[in-house]
KEFI-170576 format. One record per residue (C-alpha): residue number from 1; residue in three letters; x, y, z. Coordinates in steps of 0.25 Angstrom, whole numbers, padded with zeros to 4 digits, always signed. Layout:
<recs>
k; r; xx; yy; zz
NUM; ala; X; Y; Z .
...
</recs>
This chain:
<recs>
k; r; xx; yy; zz
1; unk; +0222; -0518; +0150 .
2; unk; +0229; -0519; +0164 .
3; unk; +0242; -0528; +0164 .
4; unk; +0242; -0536; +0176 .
5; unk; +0255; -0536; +0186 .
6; unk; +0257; -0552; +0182 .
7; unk; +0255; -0548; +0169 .
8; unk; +0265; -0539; +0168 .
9; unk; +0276; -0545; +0178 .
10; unk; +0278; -0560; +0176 .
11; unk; +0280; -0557; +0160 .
12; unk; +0288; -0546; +0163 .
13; unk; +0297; -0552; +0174 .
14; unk; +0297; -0567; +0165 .
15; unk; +0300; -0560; +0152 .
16; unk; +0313; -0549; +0159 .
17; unk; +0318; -0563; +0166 .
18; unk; +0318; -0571; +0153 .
19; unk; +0324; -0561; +0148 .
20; unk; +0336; -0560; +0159 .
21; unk; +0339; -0574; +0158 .
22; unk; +0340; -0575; +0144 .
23; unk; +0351; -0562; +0147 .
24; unk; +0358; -0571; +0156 .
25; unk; +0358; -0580; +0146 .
26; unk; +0365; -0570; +0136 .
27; unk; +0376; -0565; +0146 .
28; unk; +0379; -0579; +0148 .
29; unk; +0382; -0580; +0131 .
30; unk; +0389; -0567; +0131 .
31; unk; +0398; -0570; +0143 .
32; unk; +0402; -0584; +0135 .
33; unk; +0404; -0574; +0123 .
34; unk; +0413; -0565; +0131 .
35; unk; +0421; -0575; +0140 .
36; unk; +0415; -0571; +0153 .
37; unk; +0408; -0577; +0164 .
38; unk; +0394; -0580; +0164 .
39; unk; +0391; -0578; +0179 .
40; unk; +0401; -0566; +0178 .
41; unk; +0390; -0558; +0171 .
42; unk; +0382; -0559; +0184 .
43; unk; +0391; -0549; +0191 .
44; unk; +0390; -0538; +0182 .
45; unk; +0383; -0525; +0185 .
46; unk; +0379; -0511; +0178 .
47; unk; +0386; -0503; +0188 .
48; unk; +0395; -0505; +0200 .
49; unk; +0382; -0502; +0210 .
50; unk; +0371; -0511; +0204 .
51; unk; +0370; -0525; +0205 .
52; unk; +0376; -0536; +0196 .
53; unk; +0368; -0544; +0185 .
54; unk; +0367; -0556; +0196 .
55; unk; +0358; -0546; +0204 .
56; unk; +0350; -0540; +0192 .
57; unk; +0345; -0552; +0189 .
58; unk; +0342; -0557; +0202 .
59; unk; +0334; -0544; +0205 .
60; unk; +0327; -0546; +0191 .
61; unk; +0321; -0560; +0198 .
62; unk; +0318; -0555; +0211 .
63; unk; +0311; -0543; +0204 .
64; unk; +0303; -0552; +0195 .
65; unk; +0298; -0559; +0205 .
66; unk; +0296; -0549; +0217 .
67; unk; +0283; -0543; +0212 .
68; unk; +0278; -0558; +0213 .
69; unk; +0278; -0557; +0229 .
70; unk; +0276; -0542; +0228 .
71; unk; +0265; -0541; +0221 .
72; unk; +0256; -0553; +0229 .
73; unk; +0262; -0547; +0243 .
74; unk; +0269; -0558; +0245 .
75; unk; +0283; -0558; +0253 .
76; unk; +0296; -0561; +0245 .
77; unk; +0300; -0575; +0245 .
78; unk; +0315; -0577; +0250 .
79; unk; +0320; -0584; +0239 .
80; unk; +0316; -0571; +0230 .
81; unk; +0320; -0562; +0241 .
82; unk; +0334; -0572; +0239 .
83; unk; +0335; -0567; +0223 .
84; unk; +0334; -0553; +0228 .
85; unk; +0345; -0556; +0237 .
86; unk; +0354; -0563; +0226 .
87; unk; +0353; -0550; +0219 .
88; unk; +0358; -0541; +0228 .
89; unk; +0370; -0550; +0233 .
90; unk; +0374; -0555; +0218 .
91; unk; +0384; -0544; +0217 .
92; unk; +0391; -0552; +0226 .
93; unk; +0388; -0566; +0219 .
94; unk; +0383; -0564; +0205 .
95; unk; +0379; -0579; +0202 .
96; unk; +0377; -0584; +0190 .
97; unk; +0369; -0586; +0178 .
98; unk; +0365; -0597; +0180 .
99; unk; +0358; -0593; +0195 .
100; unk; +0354; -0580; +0186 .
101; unk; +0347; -0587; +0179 .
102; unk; +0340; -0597; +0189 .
103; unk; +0335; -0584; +0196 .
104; unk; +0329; -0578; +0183 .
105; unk; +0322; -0592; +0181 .
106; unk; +0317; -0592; +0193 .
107; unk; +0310; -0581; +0194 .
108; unk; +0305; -0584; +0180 .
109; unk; +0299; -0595; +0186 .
110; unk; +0293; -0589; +0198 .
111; unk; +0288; -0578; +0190 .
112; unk; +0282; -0589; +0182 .
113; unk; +0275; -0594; +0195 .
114; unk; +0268; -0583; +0195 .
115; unk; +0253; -0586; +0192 .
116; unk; +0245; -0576; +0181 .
117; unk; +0239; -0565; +0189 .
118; unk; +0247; -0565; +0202 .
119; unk; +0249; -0550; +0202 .
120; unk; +0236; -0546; +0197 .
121; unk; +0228; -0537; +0204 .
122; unk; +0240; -0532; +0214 .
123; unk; +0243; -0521; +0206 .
124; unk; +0238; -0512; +0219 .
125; unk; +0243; -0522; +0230 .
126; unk; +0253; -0516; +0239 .
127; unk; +0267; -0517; +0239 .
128; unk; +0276; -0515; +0247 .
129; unk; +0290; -0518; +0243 .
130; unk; +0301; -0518; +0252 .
131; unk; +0316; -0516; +0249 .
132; unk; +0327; -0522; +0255 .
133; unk; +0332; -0508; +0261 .
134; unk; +0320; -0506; +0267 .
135; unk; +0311; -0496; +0258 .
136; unk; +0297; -0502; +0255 .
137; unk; +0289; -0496; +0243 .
138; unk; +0273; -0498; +0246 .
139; unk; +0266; -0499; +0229 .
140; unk; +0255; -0506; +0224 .
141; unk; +0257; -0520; +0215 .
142; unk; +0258; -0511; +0202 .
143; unk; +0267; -0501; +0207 .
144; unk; +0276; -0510; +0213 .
145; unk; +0277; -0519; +0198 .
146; unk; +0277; -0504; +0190 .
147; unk; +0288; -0498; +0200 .
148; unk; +0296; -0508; +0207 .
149; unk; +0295; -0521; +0200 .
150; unk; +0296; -0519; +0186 .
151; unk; +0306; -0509; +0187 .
152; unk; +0314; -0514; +0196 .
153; unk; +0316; -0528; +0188 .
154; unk; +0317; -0521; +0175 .
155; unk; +0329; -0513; +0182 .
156; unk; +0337; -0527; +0185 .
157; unk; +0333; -0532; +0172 .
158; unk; +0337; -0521; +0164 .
159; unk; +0352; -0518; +0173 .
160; unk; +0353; -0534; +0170 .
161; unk; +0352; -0531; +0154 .
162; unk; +0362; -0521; +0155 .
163; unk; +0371; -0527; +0164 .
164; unk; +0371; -0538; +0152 .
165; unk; +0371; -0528; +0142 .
166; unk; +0383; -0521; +0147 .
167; unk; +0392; -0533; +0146 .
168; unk; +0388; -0536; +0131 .
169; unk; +0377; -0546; +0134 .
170; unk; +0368; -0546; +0119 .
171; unk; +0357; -0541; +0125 .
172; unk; +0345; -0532; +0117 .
173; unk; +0332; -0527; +0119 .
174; unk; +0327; -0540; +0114 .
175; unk; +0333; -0548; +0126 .
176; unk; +0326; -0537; +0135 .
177; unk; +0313; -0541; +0130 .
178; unk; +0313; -0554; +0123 .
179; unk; +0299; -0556; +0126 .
180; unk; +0296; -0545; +0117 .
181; unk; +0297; -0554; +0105 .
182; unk; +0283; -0560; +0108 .
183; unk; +0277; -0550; +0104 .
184; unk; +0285; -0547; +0090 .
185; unk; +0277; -0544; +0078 .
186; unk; +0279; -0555; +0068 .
187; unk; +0290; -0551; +0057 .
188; unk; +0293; -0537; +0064 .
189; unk; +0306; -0541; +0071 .
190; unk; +0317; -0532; +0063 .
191; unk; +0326; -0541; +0052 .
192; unk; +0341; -0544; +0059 .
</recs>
């Protein structure tokens, strides 16, 4: 059985969103917990010369929904091209939770949008991705999801985990992958 590009990205993209929303949602109760600031923990980062939470997020939309265009050879639209841009600036102006979280829900939604089978049969169209610096990579549709895409999603995703992780949010393996628990054999879960 072949697992088709639809298939594979809009669960995978809808699940790891849900999934940083509900991490949101959690610093939001630890920084209650702890007297600081919601929005505060927007500003934080993993190393001086990596971008803040604010941008980790904000990468994690437009990543979720740049194979989309990419994939259907279709240009970015500007108001995706503007989350992209909210990302590099937000060092500067973190945001808050609250417009965190409205990116996160949109793109759940446009990724919702997204009709069954959209990707299906592009796994050799051409790609040809450009960068803002001014390389351009030629792949196929599969190459593109396999090495650019996924990777490069999961890498925002995961530096937001940590970044929540190293200031004591309660986060665990089962907040990583809370879809998981679908597909738990019946009276297997261990006894707390």
């Amino acid at each position: 059985m072949t697992l088709a590009l639809t298939d594979l990205l809009i669960p995978t993209f809808s699940q790891s969103l849900q999934s940083l929303s509900a991490w949101l949602d959690k610093a939001v109760q630890h920084q209650t917990t702890t007297g600081g600031a919601d929005d505060a923990i927007l500003a934080l980062r993993l190393a001086d010369d990596m971008y803040p939470l604010s941008s980790q997020v904000r990468f994690c939309c437009f990543q979720a929904q740049e194979a989309a265009f990419r994939l259907r050879g279709a240009a970015l639209p500007p108001e995706l091209e503007a989350v992209r841009q909210e990302g590099w600036s937000s060092g500067d102006q973190p945001g808050s939770i609250e417009s965190a979280q409205s990116r996160i829900a949109e793109a759940l939604a446009a990724l919702g949008s997204i009709p069954a089978g959209a990707f299906d049969g592009q796994a050799d169209r051409l790609v040809a991705l450009e960068l803002p610096n001014g390389m351009i990579f030629d792949l196929t549709g599969a190459q593109f999801v396999r090495d650019w895409s996924l990777p490069q999603f999961y890498f925002h995703l995961t530096t937001a985990y940590a970044i929540l992780r190293k200031q004591g949010v309660a986060l665990g393996k089962a907040d990583y992958v809370p879809h998981m628990l679908t597909y738990l054999r019946p009276g297997t879960a261990p006894k707390v």
